[in-house]
Every structure is written in structure tokens, then in C-alpha cells.
Residue frames as a rotation matrix with the C-alpha (Angstrom) as fourth column:
UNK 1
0.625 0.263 0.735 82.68
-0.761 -0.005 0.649 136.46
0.174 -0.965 0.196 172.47
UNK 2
-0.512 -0.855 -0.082 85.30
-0.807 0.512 -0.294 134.30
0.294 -0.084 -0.952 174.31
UNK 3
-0.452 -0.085 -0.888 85.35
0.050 0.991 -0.120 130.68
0.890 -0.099 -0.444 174.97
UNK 4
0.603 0.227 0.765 83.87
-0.764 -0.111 0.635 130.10
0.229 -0.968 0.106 178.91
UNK 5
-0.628 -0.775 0.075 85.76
-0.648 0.467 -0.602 128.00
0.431 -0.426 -0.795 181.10
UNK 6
-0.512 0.077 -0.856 85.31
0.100 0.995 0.029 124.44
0.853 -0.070 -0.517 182.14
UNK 7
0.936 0.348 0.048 84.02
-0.121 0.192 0.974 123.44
0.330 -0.917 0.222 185.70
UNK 8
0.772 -0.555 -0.309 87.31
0.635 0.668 0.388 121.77
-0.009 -0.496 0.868 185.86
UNK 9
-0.051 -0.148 0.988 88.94
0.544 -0.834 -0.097 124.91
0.838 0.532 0.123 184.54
UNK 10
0.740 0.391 0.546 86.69
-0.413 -0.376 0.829 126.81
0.530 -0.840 -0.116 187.59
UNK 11
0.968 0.200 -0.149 88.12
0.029 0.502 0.864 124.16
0.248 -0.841 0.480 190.06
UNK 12
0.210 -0.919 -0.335 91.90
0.946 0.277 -0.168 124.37
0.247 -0.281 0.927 189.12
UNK 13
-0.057 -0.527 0.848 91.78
0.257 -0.829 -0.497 127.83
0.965 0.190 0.183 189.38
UNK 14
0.581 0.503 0.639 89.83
-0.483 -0.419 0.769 128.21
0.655 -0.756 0.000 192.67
UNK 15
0.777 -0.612 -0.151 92.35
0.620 0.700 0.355 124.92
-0.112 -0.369 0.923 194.03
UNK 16
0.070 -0.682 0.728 95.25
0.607 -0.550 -0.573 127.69
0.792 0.482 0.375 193.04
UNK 17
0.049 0.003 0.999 93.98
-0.553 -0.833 0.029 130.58
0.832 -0.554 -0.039 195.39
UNK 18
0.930 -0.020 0.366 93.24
-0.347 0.278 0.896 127.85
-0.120 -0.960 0.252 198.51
UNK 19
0.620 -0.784 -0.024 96.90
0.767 0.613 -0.190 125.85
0.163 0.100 0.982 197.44
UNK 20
0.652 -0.567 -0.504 98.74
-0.024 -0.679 0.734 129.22
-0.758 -0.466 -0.456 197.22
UNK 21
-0.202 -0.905 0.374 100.41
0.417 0.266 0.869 128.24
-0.886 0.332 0.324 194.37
UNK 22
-0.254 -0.122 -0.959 101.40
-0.453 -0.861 0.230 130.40
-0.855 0.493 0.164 191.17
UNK 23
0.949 -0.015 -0.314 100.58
-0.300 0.258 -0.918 129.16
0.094 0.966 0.240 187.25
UNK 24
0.074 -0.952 -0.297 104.72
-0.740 0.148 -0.656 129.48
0.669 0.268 -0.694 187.12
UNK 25
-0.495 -0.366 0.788 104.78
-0.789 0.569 -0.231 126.64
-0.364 -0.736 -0.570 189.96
UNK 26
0.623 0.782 -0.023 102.03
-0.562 0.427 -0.709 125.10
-0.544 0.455 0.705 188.69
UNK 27
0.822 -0.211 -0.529 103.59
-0.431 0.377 -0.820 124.60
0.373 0.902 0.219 185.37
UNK 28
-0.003 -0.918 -0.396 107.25
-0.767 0.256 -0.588 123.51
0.642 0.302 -0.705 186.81
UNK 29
-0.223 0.121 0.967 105.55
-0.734 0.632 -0.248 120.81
-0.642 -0.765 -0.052 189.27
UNK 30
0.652 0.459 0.604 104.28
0.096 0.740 -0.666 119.12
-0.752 0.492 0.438 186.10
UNK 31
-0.302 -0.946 0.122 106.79
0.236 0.051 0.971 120.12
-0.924 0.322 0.208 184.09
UNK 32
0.057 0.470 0.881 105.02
0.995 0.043 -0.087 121.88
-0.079 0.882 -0.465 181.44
UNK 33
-0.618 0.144 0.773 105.15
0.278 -0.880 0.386 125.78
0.736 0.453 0.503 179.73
UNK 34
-0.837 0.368 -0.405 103.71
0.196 -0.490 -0.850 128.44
-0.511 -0.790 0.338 182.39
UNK 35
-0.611 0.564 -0.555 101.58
-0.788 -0.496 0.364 129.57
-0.070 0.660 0.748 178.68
UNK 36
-0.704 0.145 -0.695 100.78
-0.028 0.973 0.231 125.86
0.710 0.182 -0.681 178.05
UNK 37
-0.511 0.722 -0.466 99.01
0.808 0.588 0.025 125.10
0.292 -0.364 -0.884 181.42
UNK 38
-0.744 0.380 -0.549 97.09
-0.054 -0.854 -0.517 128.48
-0.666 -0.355 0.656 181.05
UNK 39
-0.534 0.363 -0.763 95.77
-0.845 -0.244 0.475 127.51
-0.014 0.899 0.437 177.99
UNK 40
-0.687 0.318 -0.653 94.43
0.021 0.907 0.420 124.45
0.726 0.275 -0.630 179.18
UNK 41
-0.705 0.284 -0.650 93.08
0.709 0.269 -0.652 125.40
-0.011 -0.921 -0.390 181.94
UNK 42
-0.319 0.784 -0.532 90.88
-0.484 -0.617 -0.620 128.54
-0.815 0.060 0.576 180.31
UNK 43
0.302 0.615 0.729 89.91
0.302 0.664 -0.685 125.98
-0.904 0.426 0.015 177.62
UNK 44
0.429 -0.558 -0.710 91.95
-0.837 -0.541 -0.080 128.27
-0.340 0.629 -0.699 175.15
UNK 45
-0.409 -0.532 -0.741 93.75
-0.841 0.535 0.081 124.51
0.354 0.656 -0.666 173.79
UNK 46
0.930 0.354 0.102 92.32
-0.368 0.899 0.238 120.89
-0.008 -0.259 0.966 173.89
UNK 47
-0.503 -0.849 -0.163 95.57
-0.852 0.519 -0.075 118.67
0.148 0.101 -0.984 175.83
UNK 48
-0.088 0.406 -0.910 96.25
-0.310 0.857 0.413 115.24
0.947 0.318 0.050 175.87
UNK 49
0.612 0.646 -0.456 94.89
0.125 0.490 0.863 113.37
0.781 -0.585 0.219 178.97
UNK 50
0.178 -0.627 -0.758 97.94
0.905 0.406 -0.123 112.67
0.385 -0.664 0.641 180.58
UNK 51
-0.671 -0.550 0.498 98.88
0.289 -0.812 -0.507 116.60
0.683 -0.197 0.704 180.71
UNK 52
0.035 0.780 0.624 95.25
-0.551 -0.506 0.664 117.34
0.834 -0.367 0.412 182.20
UNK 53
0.642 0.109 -0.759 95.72
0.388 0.807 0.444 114.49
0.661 -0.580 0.476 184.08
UNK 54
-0.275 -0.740 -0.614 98.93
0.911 0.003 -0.411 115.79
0.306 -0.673 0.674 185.97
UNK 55
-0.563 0.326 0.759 97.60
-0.381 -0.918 0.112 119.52
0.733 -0.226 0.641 186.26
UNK 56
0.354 0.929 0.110 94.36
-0.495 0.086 0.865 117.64
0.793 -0.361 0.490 188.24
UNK 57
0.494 -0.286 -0.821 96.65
0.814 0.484 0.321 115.22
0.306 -0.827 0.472 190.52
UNK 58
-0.586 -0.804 0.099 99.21
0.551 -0.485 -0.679 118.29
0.594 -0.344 0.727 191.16
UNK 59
-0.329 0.731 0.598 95.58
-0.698 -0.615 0.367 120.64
0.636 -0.297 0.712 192.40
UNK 60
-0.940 0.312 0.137 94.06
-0.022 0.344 -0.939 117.76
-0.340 -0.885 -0.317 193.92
UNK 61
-0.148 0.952 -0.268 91.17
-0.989 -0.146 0.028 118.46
-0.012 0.269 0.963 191.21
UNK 62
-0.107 0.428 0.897 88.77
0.407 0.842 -0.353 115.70
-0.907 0.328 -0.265 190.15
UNK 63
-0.980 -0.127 0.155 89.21
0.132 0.177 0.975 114.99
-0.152 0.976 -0.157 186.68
UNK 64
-0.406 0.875 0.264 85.88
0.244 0.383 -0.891 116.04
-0.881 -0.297 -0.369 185.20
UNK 65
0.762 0.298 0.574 84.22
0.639 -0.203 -0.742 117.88
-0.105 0.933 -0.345 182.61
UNK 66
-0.235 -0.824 -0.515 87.74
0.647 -0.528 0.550 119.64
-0.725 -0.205 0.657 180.87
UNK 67
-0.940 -0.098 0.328 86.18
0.334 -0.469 0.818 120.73
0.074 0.878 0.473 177.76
């Protein structure tokens, strides 16, 4: 059975569909791998802070539970 996704996980994705914006935008607003901030965001890799950190200011998420 797979991993489950975060809350915060939940929140960037659902912040995605109301933002309009793609994973591939996503990733080149923060400057990071389209694969990269997929895997963090389904909980599929543990980044460091700062990366979660820019994914959550680019969405607009609150930083909460990521893991």
C-alpha cells in the first residue's frame, strides 16, 4: 500500500486547482525539477525546509504538517 499524503501535501495540491497553476510552473517559480516538487508534495521524498518552504510561499500554503 502507498504512502498517503500530507495535509500540507492535500493543501498544495487543492491551492494548484484554485491558483491555476501547473506542477511544470510550479517547479520553475521555485526553481526546482517538475519530478522533484512532485515528490515532495505526495510525500514520495523528505526535502529540506527551505525547498518546502518556497513550494508553501509560491501556493500561499501554511507551512504545516509536511510529513
Amino acid at each position: 500500500m502507498g504512502k498517503t499524503i500530507s495535509p500540507w501535501g492535500r493543501q498544495c495540491k487543492a491551492q494548484m486547482i484554485v491558483l491555476g497553476i501547473s506542477l511544470k510552473d510550479l517547479a520553475k517559480s521555485v526553481g526546482l525539477s517538475p519530478n522533484y516538487v512532485s515528490a515532495i508534495i505526495n510525500g514520495r521524498m523528505v526535502a529540506p525546509e527551505e525547498n518546502i518552504q518556497k513550494i508553501s510561499d509560491a501556493l500561499q500554503v501554511e507551512l504545516t504538517s509536511v510529513q
